[in-house]
VOBA-1610 file (N, C-alpha, C; in pm, whole numbers, padded with zeros to 5 digits, always signed):
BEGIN
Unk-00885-00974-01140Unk-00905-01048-01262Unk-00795-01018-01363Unk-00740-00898-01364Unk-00642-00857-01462Unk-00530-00956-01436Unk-00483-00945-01334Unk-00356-01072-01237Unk-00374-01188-01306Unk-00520-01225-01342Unk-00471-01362-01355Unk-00495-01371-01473Unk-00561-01301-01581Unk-00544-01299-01704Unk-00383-01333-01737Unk-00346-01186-01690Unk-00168-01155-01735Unk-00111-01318-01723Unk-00157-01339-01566Unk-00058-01486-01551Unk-00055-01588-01702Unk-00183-01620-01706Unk-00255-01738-01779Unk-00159-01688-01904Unk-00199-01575-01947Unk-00144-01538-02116Unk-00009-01554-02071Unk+00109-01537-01992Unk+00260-01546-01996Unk+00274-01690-01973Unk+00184-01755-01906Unk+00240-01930-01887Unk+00198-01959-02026Unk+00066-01960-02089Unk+00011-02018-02227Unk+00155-01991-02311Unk+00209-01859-02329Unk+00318-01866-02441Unk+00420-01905-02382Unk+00457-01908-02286Unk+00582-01944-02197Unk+00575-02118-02221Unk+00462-02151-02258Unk+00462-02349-02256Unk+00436-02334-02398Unk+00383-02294-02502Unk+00343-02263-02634Unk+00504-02256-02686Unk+00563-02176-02694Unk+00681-02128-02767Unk+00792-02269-02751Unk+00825-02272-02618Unk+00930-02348-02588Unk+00929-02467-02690Unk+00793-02541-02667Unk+00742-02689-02733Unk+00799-02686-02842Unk+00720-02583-02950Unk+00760-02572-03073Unk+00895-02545-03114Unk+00947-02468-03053Unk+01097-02444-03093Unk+01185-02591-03043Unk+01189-02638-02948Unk+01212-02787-02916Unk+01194-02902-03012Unk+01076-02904-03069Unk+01048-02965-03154Unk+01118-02999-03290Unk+01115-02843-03297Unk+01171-02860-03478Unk+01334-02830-03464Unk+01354-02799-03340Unk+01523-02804-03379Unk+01578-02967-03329Unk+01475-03041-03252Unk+01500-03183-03229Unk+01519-03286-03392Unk+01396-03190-03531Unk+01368-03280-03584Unk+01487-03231-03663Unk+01547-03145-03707Unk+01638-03043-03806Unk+01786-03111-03739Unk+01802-03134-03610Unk+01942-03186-03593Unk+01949-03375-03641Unk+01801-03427-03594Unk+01840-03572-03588Unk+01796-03598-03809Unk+01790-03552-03871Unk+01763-03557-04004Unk+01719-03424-04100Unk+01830-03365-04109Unk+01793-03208-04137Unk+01786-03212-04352Unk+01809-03303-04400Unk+01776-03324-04536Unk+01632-03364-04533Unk+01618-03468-04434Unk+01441-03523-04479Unk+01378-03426-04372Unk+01397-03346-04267Unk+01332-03285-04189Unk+01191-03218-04256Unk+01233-03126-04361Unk+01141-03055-04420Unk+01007-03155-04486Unk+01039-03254-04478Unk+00964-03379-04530Unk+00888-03404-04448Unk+00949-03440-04337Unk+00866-03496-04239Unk+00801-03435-04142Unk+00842-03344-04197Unk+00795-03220-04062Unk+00649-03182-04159Unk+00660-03149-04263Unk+00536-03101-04350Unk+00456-03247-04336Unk+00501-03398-04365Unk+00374-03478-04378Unk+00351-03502-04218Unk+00372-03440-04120Unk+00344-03467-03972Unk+00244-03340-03955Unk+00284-03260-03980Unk+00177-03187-03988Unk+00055-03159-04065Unk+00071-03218-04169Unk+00005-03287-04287Unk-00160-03346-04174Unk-00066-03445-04195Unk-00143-03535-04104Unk-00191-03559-03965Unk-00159-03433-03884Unk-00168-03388-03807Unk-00288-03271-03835Unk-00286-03255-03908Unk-00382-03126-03955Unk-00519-03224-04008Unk-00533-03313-04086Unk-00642-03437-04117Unk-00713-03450-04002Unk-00668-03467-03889Unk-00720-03516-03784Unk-00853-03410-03743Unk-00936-03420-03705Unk-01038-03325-03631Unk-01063-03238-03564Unk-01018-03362-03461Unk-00996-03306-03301Unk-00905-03190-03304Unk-00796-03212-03379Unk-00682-03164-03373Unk-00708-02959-03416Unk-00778-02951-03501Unk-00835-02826-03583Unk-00938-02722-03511Unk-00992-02862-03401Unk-01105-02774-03260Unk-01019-02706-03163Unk-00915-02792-03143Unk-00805-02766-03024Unk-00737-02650-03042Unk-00653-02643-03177Unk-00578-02581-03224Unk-00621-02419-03241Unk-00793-02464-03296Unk-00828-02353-03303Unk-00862-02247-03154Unk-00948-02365-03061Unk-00956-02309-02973Unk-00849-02273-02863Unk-00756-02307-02907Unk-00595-02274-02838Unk-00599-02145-02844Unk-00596-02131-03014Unk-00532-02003-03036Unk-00614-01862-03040Unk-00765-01890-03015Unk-00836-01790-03008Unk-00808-01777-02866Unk-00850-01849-02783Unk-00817-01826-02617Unk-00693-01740-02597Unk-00552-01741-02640Unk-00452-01713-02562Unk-00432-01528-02715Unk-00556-01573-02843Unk-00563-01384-02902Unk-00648-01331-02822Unk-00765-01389-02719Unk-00830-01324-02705Unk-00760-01258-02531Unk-00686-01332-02495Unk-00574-01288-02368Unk-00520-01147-02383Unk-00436-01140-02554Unk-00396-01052-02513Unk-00467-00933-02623Unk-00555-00969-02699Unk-00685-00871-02720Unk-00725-00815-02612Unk-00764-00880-02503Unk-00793-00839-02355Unk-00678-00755-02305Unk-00548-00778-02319Unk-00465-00699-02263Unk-00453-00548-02313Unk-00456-00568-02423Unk-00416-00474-02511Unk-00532-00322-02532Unk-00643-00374-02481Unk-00781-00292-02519Unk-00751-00275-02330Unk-00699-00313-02276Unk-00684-00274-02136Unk-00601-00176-02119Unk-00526-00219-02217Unk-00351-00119-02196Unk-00401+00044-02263Unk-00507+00028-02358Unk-00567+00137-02445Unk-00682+00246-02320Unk-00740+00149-02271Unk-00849+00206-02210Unk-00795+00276-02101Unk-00821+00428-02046Unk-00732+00469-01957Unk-00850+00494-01843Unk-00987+00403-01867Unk-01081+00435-01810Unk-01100+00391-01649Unk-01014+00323-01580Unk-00991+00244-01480Unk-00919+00338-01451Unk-00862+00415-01464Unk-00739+00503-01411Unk-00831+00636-01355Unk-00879+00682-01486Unk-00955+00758-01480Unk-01067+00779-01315Unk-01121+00656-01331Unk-01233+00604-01207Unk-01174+00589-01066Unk-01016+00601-01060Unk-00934+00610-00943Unk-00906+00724-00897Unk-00883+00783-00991Unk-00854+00953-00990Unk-00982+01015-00930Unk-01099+01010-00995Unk-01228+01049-00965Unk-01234+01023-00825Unk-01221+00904-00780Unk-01240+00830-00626Unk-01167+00950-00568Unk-01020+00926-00582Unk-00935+01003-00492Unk-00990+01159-00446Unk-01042+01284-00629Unk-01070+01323-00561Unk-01222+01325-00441Unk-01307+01304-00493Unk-01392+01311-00390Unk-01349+01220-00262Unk-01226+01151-00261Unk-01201+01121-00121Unk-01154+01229-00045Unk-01088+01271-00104Unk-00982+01400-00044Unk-01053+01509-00004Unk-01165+01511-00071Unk-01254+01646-00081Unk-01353+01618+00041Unk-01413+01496+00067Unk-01469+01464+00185Unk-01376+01470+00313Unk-01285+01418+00294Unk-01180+01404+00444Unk-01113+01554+00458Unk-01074+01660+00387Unk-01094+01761+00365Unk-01216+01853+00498Unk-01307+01825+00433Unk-01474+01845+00485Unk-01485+01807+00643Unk-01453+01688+00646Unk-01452+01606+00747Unk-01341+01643+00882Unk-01233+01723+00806Unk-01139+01775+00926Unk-01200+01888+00958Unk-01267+01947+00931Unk-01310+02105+00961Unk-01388+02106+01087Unk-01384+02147+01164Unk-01469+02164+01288Unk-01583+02187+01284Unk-01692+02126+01299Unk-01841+02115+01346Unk-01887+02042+01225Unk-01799+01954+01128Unk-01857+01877+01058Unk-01908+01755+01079Unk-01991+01745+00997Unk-02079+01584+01037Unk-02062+01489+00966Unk-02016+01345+00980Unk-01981+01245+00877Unk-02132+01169+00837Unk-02115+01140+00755Unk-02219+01056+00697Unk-02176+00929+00663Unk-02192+00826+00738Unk-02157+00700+00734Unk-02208+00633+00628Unk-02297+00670+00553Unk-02305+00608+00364Unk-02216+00623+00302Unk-02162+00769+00300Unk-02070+00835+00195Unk-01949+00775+00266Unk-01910+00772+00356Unk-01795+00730+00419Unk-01782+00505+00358Unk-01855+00444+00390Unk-01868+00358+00329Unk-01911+00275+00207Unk-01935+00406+00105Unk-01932+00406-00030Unk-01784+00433-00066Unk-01738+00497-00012Unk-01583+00530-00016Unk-01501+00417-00035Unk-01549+00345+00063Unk-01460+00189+00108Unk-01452+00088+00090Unk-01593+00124-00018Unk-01646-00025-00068Unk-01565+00020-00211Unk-01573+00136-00232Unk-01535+00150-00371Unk-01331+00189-00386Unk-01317+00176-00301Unk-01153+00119-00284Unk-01118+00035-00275Unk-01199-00078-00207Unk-01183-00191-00222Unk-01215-00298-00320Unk-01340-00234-00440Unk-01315-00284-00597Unk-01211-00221-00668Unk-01116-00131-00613Unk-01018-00135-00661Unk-00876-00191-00612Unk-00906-00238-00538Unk-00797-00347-00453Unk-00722-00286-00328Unk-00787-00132-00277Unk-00760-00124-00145Unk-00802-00158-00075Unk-00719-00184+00044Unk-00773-00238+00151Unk-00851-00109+00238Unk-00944-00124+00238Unk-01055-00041+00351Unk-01114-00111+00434Unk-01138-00026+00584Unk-01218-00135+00711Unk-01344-00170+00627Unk-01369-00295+00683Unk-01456-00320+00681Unk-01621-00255+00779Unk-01582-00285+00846Unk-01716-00200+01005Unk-01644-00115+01124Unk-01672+00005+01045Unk-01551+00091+01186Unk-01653+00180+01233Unk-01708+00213+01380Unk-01738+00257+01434Unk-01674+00464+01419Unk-01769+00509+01400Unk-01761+00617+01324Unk-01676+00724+01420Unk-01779+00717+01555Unk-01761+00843+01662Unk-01586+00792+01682Unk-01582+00690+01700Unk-01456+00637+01792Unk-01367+00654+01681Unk-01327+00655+01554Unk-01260+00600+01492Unk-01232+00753+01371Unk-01315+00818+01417Unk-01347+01014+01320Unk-01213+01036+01256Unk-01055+01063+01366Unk-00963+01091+01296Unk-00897+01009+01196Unk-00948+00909+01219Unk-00807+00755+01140Unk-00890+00776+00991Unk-01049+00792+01006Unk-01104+00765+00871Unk-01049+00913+00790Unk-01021+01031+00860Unk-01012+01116+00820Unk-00860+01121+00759Unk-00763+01040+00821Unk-00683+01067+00781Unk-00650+00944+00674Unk-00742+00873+00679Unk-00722+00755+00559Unk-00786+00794+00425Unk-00929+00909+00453Unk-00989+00968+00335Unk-00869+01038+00264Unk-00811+01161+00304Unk-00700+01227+00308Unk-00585+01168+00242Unk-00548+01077+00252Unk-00419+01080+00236Unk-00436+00973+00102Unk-00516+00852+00163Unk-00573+00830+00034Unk-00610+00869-00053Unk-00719+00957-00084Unk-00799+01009-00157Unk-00656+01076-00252Unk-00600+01187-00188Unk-00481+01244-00237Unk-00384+01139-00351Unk-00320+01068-00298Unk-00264+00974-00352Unk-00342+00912-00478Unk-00468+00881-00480Unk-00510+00845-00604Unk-00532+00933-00685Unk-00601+01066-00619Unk-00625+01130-00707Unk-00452+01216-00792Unk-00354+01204-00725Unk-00220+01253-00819Unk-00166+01131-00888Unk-00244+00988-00906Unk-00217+00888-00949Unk-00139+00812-00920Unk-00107+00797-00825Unk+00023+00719-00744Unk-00063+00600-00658Unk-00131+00527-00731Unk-00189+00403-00696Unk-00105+00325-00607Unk+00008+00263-00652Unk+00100+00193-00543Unk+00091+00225-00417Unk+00159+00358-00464Unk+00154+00435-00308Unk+00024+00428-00201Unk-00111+00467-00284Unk-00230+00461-00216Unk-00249+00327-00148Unk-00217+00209-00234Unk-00250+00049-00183Unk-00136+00051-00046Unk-00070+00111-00021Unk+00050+00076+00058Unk+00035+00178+00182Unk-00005+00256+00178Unk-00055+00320+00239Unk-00170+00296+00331Unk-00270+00233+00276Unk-00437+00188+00308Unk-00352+00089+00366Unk-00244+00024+00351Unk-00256-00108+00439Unk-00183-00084+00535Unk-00095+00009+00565Unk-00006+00064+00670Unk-00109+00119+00805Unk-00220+00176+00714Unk-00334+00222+00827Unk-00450+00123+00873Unk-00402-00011+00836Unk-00501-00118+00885Unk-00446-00171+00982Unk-00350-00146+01088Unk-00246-00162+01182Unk-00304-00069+01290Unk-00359+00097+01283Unk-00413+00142+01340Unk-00566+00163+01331Unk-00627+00163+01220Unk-00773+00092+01234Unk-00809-00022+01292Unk-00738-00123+01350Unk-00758-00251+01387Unk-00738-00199+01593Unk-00574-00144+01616Unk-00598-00076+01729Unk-00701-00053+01830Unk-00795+00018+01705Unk-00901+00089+01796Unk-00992-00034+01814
//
């Protein structure tokens, strides 16, 4: 959802700005004595209109409330935070999970995966536990690690490098 916020708010001003600046240097070259004239009774009268004051308004709350949204995003370090957390208890399970005579628990293992994947990693979907023990272990691991020292990129790039050998099996 963040992706396409960002998009929406850079096209809205990216088509917003251009117009206007187009506009008034169109009206300033073809009559730059009466410009100020006509430019105020166009907007004048442009402003009378109704419709025009719903639009305008709701233009411009939509593309403050974009980057109100961005900005209380850019503040909040609480998403970061909730990655870090993941990582460690990933690390700390796959950790657990390499040790000899340990037992996986296929909840916790797929709470793991569901909850990497609301954060946009890619995790299996249905992996057979017995057959599949080292790959998850080394995807808890290395993953888990990676988020938890905050190197998100790395973690997404990673999780998908190991969906090449989760698929394998």
């Amino acid at each position: 959802m963040q992706r396409f916020s960002t998009w929406v708010r850079y096209i809205f001003t990216a088509i917003f700005i251009p117009i206007v600046i187009a506009v008034a240097a169109h009206f300033i070259e073809e009559q730059p004595q009466e410009t100020a004239n006509v430019v105020l009774k166009f907007l004048s009268d442009l402003w009378e209109q109704t419709w025009f004051r719903l639009t305008a308004l709701s233009l411009c709350c939509f593309v403050a409330g974009l980057w109100v949204d961005w900005l209380l995003r850019k503040w909040d370090g609480s998403r970061a935070k909730q990655r870090e957390a993941l990582g460690a208890e990933m690390a700390k399970y796959g950790n657990y999970l390499g040790q000899f005579g340990s037992v996986p628990d296929s909840a916790k293992i797929n709470s793991y995966f569901h909850s990497a994947r609301e954060f946009g990693i890619w995790a299996p979907d249905e992996v057979n536990i017995n057959r599949a023990e080292k790959l998850i272990v080394d995807y808890l691991k290395n993953v888990g690690t990676l988020l938890r020292d905050e190197h998100f990129r790395q973690a997404k790039q990673y999780a998908k490098a190991s969906k090449a050998r989760f698929q394998a099996r």
